[in-house]
C-alpha positions as CSV (number, residue, x, y, z in Angstrom):
1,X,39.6,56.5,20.6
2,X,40.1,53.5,22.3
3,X,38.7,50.4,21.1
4,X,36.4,48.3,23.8
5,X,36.5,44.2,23.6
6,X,32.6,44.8,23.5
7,X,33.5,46.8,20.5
8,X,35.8,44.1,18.9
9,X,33.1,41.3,19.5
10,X,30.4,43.4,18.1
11,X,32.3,44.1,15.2
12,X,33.5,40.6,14.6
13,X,29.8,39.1,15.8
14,X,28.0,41.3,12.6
15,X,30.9,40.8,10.0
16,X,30.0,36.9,10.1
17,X,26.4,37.4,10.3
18,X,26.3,39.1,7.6
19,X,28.8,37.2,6.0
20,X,26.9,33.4,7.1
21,X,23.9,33.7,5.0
22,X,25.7,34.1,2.1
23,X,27.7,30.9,2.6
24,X,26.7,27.5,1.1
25,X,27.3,24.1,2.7
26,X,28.9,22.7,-0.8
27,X,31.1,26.0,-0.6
28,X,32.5,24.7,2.9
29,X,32.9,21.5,2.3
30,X,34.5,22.2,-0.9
31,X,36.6,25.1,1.0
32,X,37.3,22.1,3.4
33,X,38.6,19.8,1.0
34,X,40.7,21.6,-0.5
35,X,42.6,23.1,2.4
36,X,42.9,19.7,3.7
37,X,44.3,18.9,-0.2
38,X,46.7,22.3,0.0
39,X,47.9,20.9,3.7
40,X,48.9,17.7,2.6
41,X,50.8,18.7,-0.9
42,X,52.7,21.6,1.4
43,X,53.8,18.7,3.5
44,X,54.6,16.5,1.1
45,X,57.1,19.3,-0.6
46,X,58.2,20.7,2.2
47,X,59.4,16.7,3.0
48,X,60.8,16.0,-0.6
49,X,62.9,19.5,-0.4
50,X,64.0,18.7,2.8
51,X,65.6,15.3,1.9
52,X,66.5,16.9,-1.6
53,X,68.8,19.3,0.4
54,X,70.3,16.6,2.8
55,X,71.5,14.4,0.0
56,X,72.8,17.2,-1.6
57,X,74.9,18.2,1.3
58,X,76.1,14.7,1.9
């Protein structure tokens, strides 16, 4: 059975309906915060390894 992009965006189009009344705004904003926080400490690692490694190399 082939699957139709009318299909796909029905499918996708009622999984977040019936997921958006269940959501909170203090649930996405904290949601947003802390991927934002999770972003930046991955960074920040990612940097110290990086610099950890080239000393160590030197």
């Amino acid at each position: 059975m082939e699957a139709t992009i009318s299909l796909r965006t029905g499918t996708a189009a009622g999984t977040l309906l019936s997921i958006l009344p269940n959501l909170f705004s203090e649930d996405v904003l904290k949601t947003i915060i802390l991927a934002a926080l999770g972003a930046t400490v991955s960074f920040t690692v990612s940097l110290l390894l990086k610099w950890i490694i080239k000393y160590k190399n030197k």
